[in-house]
DSSP file (Angstrom, degrees, kcal/mol; ACC not computed):
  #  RESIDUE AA STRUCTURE BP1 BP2  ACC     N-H-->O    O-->H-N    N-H-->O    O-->H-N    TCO  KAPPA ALPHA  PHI   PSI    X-CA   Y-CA   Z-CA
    1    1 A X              0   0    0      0, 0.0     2,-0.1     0, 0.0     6,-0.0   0.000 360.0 360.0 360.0 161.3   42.2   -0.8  -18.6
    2    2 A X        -     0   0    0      1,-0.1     2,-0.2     2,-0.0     5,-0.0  -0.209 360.0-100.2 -99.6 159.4   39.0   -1.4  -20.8
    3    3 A X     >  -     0   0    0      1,-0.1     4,-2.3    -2,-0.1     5,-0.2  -0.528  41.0 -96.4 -87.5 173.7   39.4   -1.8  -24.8
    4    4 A X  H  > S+     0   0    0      2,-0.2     4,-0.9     1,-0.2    -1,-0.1   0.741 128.5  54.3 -72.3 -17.4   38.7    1.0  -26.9
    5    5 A X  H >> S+     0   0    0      2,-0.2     4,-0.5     1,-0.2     3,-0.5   0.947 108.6  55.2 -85.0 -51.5   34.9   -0.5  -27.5
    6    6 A X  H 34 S+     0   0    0      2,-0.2     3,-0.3     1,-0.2    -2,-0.2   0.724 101.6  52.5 -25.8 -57.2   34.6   -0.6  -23.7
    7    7 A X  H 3< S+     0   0    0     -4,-2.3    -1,-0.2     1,-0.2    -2,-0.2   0.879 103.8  60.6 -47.1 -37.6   35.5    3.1  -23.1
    8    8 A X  H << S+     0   0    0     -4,-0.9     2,-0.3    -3,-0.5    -2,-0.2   0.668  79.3 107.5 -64.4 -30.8   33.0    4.1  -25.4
    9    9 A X     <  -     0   0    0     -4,-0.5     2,-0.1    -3,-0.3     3,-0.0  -0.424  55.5-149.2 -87.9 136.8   30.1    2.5  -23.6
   10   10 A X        -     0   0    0     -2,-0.3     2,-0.3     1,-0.1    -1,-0.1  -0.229  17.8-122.5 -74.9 160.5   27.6    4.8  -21.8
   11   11 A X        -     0   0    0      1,-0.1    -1,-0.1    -2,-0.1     3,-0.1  -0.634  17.6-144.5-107.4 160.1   25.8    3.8  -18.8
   12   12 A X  S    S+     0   0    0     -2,-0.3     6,-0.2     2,-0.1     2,-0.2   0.843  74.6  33.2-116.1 -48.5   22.1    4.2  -19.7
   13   13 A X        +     0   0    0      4,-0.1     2,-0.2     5,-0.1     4,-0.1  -0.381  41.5 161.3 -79.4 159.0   21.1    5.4  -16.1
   14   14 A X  S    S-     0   0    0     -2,-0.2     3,-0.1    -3,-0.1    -2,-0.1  -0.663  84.1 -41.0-150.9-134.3   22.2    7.3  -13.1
   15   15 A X  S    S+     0   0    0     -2,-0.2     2,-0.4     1,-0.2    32,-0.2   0.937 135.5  34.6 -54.7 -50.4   19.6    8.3  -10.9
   16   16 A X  S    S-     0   0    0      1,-0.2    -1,-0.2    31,-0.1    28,-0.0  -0.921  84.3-125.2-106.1 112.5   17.1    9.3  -13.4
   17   17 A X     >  -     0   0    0     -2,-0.4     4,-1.6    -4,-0.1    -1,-0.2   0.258  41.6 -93.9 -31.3 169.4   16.7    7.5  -17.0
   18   18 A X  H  > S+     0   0    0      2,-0.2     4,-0.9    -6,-0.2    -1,-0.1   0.629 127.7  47.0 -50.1 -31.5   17.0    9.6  -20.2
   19   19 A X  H  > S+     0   0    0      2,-0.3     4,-1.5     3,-0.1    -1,-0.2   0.564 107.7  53.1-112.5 -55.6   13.5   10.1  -20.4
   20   20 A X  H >> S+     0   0    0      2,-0.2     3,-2.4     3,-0.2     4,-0.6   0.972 107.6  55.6 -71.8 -74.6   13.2   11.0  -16.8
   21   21 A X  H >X S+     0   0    0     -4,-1.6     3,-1.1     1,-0.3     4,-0.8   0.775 110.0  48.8 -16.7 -75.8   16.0   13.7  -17.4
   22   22 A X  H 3X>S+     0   0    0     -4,-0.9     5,-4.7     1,-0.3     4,-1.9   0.737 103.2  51.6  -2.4 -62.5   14.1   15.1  -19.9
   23   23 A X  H <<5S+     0   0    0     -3,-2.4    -1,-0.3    -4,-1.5    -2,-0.2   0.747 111.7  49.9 -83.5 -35.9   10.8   15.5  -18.4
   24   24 A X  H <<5S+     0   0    0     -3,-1.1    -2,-0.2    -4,-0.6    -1,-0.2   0.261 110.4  52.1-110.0   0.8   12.4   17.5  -15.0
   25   25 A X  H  <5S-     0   0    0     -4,-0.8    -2,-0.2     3,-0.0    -1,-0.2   0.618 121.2-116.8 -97.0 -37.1   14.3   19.9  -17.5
   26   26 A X  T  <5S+     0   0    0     -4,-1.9    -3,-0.2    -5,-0.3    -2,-0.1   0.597  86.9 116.2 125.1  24.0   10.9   20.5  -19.2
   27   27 A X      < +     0   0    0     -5,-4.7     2,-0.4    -6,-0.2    -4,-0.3   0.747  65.4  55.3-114.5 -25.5   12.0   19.1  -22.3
   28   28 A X        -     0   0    0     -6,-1.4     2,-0.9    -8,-0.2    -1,-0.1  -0.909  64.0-161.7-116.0 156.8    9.5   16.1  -22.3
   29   29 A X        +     0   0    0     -2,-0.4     2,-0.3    -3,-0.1     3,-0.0  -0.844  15.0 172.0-122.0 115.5    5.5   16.1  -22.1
   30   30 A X        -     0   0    0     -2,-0.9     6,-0.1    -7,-0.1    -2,-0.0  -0.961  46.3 -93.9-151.0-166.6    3.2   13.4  -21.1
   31   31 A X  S    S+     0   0    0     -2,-0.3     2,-0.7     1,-0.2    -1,-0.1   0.668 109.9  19.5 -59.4 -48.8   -0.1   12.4  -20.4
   32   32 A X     >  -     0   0    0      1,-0.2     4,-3.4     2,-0.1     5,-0.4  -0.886  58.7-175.5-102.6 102.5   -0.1   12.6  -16.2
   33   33 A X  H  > S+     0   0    0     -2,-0.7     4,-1.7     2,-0.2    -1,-0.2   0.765  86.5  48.9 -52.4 -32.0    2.7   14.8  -15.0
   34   34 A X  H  > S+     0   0    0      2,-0.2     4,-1.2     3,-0.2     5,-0.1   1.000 115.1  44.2 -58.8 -65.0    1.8   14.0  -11.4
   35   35 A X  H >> S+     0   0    0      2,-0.3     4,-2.8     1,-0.2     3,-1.5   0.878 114.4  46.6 -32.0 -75.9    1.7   10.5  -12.1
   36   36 A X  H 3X S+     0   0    0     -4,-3.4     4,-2.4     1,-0.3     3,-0.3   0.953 117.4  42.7 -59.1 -38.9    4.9   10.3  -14.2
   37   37 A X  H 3X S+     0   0    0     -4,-1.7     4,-1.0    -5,-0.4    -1,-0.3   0.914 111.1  58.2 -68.1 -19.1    7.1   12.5  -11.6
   38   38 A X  H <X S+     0   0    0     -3,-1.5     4,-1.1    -4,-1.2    -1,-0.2   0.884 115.9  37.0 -80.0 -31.8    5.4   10.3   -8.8
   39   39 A X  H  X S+     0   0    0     -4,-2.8     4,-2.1    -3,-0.3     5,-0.4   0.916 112.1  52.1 -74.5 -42.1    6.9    7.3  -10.6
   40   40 A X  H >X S+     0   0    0     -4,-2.4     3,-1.6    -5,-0.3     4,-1.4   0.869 112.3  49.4 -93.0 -97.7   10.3    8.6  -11.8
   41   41 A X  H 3X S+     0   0    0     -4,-1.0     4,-2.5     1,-0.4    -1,-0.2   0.551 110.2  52.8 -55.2 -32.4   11.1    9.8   -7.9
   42   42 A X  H 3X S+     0   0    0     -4,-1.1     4,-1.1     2,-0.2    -1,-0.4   0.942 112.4  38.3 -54.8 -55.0   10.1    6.7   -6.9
   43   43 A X  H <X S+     0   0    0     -4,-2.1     4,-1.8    -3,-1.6     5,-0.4   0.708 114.8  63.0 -44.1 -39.3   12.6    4.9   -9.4
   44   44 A X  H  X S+     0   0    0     -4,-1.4     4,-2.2    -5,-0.4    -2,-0.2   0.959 102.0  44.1 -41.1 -66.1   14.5    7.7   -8.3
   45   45 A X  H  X S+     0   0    0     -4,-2.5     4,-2.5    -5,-0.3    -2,-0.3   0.808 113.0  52.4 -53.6 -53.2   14.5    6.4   -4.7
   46   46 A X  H  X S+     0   0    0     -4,-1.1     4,-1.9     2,-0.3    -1,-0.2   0.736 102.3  52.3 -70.0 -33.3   15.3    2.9   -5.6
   47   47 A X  H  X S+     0   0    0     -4,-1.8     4,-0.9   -32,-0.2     5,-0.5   0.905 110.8  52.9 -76.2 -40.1   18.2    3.2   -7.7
   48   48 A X  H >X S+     0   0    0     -4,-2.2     3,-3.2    -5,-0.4     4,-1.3   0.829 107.7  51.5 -36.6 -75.1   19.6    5.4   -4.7
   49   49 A X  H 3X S+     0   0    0     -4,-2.5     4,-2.5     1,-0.4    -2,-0.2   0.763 112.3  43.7 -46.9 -46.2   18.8    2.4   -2.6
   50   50 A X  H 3< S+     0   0    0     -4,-1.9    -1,-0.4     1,-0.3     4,-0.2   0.317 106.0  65.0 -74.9   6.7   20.8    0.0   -5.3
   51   51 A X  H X< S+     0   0    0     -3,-3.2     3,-0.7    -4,-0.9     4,-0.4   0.637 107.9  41.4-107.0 -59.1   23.6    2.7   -5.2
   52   52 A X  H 3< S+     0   0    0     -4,-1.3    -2,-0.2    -5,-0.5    -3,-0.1   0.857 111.3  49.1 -69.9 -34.2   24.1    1.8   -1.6
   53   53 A X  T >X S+     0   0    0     -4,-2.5     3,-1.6    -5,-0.3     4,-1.5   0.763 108.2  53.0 -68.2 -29.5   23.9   -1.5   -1.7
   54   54 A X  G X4 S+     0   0    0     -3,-0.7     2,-5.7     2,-0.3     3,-2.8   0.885 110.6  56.7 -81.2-119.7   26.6   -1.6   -4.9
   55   55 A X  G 34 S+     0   0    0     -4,-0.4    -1,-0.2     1,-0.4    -2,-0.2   0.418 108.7  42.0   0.9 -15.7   28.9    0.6   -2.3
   56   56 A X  G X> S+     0   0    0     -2,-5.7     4,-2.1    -3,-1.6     3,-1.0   0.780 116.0  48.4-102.8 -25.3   28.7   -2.1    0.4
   57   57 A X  H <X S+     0   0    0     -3,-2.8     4,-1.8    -4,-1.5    -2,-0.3   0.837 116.2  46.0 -88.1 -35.2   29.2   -5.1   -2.3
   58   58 A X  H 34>S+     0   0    0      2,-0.1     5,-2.9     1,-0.1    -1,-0.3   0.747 110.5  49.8 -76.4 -11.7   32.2   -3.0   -3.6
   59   59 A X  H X45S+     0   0    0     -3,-1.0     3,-3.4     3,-0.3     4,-0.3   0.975 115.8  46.8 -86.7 -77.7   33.7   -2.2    0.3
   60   60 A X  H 3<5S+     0   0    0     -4,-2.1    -2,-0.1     1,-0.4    -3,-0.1   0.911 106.7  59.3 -61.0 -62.6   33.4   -6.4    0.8
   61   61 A X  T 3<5S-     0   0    0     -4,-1.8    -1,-0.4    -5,-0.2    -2,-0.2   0.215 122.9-108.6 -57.5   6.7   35.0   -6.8   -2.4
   62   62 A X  T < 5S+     0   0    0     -3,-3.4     2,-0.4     2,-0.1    -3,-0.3   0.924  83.1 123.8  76.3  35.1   38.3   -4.8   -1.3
   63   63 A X      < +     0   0    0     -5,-2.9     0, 0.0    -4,-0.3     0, 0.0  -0.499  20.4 133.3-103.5 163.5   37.2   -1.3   -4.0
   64   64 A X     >  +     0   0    0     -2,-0.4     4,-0.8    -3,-0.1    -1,-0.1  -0.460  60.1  64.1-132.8 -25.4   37.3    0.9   -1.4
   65   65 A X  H >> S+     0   0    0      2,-0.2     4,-1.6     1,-0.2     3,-0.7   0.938 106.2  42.1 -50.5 -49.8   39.2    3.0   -3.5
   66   66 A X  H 3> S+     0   0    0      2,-0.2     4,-1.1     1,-0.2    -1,-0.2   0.871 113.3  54.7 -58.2 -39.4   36.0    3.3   -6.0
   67   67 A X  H 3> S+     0   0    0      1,-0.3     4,-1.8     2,-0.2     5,-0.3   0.686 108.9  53.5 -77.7   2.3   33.6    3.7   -2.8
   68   68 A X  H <X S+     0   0    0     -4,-0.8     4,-2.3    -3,-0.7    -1,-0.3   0.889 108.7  41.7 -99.8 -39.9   35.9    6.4   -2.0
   69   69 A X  H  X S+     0   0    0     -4,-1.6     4,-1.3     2,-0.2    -2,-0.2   0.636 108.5  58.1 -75.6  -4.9   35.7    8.4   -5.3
   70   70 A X  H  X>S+     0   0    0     -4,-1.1     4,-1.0     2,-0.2     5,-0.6   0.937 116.1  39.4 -82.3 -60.9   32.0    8.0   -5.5
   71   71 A X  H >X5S+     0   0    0     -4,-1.8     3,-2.7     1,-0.3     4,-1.4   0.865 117.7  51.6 -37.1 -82.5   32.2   10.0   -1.6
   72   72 A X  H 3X>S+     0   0    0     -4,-2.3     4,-0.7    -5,-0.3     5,-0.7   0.699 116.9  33.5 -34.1 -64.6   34.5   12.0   -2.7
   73   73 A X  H 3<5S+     0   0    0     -4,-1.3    -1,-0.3     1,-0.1    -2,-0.2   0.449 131.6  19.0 -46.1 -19.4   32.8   13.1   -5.7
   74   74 A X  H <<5S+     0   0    0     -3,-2.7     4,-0.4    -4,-1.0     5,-0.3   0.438 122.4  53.7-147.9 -37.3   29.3   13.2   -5.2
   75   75 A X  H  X<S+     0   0    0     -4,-1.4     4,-0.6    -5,-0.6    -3,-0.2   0.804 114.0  31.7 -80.4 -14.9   29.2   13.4   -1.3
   76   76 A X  H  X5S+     0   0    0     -4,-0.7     4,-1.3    -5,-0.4     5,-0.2   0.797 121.4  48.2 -87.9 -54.2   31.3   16.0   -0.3
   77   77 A X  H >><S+     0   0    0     -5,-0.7     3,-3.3    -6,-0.3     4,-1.2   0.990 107.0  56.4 -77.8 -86.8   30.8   18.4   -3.3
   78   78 A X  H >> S+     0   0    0     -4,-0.4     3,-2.4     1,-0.3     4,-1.8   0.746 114.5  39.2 -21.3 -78.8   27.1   18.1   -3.3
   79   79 A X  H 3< S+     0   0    0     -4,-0.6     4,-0.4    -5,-0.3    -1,-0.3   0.506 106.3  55.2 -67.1   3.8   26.9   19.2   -0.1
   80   80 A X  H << S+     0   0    0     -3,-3.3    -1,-0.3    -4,-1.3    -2,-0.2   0.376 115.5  50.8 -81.4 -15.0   29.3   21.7    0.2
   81   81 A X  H XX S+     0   0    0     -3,-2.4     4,-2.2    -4,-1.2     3,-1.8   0.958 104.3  50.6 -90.4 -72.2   27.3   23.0   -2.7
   82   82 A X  H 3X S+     0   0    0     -4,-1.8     4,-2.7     1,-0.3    -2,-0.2   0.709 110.9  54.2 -32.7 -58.8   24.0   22.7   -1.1
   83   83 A X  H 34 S+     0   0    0     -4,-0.4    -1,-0.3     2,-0.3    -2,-0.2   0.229 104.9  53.6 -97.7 -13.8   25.7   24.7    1.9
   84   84 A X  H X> S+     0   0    0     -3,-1.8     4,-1.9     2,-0.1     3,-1.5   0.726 107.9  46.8 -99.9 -46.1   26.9   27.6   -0.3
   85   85 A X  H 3X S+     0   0    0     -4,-2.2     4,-1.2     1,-0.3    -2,-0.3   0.902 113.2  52.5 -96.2 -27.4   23.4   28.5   -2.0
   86   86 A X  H 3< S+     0   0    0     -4,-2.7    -1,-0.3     1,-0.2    -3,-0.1   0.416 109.9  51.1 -77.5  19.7   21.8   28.3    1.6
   87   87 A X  H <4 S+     0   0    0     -3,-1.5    -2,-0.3     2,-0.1     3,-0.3   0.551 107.5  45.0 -85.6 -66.0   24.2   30.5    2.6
   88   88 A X  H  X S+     0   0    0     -4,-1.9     4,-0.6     1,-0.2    -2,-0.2   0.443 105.1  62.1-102.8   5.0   23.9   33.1    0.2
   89   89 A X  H >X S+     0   0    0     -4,-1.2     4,-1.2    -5,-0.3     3,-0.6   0.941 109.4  47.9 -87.7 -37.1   19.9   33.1    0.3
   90   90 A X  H 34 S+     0   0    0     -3,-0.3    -2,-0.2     1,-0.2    -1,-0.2  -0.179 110.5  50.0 -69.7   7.4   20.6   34.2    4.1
   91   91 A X  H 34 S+     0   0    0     -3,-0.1    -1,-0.2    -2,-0.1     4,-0.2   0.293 110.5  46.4 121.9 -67.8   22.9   36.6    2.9
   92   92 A X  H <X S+     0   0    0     -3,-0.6     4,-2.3    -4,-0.6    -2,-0.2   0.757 114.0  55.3 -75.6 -39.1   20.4   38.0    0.3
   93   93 A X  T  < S+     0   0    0     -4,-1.2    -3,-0.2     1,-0.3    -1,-0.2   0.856 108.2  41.8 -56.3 -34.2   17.9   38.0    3.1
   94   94 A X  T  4 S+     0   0    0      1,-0.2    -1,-0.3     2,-0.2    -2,-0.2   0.423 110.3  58.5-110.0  15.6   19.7   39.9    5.5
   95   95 A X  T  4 S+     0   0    0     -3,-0.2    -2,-0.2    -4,-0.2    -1,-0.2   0.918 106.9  50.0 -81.9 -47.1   20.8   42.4    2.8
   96   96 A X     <        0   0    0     -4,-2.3    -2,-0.2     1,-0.3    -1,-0.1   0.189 360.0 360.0 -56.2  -1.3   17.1   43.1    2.0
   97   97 A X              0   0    0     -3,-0.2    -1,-0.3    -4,-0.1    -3,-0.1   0.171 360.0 360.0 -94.1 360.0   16.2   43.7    5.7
């Protein structure tokens, strides 16, 4: 278990930076909006790619418990999710028919 200084620290990232989080809630403005979302999905894209790679290096390294709460957590749900709201647009569709 981590020391109490250790619990405290935030991770800086996840997919999207602070900044980038911001900017796709509407909450920051700058000069090229194409531009900056064309960058920030790209960065987007990459960190996935370093997410997967992290997931084989923990798998090698005997975590398999951790690669297993990241699935659990983020693959299952997400798409079960995903699978509900297209579901109940089809649903809204064929009530409107």
């Amino acid at each position: 278990m981590g020391t109490p200084q250790q619990s405290r620290t935030r991770v800086s990232t996840g997919i999207l930076s602070d900044g980038e989080r911001a900017f796709f809630k509407g909450e920051k403005e700058v000069k090229d909006d194409d531009g900056y979302q064309r960058n920030a999905r790209y960065r987007a894209r990459q960190r996935m790619d370093q997410i997967e790679e992290d997931l084989d290096v923990l798998r090698e390294a005997g975590q398999e418990d951790l690669v297993e709460e990241f699935v659990n957590r983020f693959g299952r749900v997400e798409r079960l999710e995903r699978e509900v709201e297209e579901l109940r647009a089809k649903l809204d569709e064929d009530d409107g028919q």
